[in-house]
C-alpha positions as CSV (number, residue, x, y, z in Angstrom):
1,X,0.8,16.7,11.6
2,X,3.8,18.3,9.8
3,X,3.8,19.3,6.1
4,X,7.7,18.3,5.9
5,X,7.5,15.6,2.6
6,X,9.5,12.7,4.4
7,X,7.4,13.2,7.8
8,X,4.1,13.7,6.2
9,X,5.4,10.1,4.6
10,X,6.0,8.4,7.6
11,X,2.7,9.6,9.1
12,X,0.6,8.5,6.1
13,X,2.5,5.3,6.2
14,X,1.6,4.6,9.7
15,X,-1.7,5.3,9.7
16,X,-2.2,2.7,6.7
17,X,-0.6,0.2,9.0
18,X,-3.4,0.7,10.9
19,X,-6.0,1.2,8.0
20,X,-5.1,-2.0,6.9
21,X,-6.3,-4.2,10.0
22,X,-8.8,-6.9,9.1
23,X,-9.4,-5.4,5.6
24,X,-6.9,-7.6,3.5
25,X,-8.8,-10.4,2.0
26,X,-7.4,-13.2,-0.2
27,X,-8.6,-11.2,-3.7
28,X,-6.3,-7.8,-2.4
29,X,-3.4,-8.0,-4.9
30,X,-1.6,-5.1,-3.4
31,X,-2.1,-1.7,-2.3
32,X,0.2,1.6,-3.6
33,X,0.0,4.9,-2.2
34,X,1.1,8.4,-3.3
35,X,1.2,10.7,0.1
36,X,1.8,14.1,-1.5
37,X,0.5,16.7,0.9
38,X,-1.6,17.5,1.1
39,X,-3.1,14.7,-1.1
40,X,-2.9,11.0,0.0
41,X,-3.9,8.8,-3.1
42,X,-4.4,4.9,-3.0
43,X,-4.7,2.2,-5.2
44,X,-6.3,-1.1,-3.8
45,X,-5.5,-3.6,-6.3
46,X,-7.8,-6.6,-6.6
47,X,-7.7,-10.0,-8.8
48,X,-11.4,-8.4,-9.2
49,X,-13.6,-5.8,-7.7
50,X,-17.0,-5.6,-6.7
51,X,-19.0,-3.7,-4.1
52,X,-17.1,-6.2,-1.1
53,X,-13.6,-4.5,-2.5
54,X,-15.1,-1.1,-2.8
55,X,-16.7,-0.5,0.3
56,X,-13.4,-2.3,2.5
57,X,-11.0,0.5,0.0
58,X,-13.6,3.4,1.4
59,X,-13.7,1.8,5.2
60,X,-9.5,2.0,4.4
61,X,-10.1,5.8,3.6
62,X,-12.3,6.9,6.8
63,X,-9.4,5.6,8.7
64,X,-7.0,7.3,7.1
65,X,-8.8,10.4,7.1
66,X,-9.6,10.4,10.8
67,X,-6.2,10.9,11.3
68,X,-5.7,13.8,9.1
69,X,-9.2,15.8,8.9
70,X,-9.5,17.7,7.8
71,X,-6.5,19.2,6.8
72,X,-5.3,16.8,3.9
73,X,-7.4,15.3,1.0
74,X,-7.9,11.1,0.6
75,X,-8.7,9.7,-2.4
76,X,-8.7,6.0,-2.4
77,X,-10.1,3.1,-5.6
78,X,-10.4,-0.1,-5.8
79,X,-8.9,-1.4,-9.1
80,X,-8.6,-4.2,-11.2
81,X,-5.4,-6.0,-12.1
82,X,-6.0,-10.1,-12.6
83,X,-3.7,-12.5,-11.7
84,X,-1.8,-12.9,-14.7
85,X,-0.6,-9.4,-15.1
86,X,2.1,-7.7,-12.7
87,X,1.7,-5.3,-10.9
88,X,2.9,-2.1,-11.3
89,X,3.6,1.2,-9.3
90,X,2.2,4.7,-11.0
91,X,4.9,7.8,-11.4
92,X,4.8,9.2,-7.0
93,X,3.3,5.7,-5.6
94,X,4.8,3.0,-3.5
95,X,3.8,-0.1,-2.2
96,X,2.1,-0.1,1.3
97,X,1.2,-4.0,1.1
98,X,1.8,-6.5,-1.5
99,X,0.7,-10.4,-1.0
100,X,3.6,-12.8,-2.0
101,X,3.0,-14.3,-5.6
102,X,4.6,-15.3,-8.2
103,X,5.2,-12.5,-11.2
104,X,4.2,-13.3,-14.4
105,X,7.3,-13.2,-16.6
């Protein structure tokens, strides 16, 4: 693992790639991450969350933390957002999956 900024990006975004297998369900909105080593942050937006969305968000985390323990710090959280608002990126974050929908105006 490399603490170059655009390589430690690619890595992160690889490894969600993988993360992400069988863990998108039909209520997962989007997901955003800010990989800033040596802190990888993700949001897992939901129409609405419960302990289903908060457990697959941490089973998304061990993933990506077995392939960077221990030398970086995950924090991932599942969060609200329903349907009728848009979603937004936070100042550092982009989008690592977003379903297709149509944007409230």
């Amino acid at each position: 693992m490399t603490t170059d900024s655009a390589a430690f990006r690619i890595e992160v975004l690889l490894s969600f790639q993988r993360a992400l297998w069988d863990l998108v369900t039909p209520g997962l909105r989007a997901v955003a991450v800010s990989p800033t080593y040596p802190l990888i942050e993700a949001r897992f937006i939901y129409e609405a969350v419960g302990d289903d969305e908060r457990l697959l968000a941490a089973e998304a985390e061990a993933y990506v933390v077995a392939d960077f323990a221990p030398l970086v710090d995950v924090r991932f959280e599942a969060v609200v957002v329903p349907g009728f608002q848009s979603r937004e990126l936070l100042a550092g974050e982009e989008w690592v999956y977003r379903r297709r929908e149509d944007e409230p105006e």
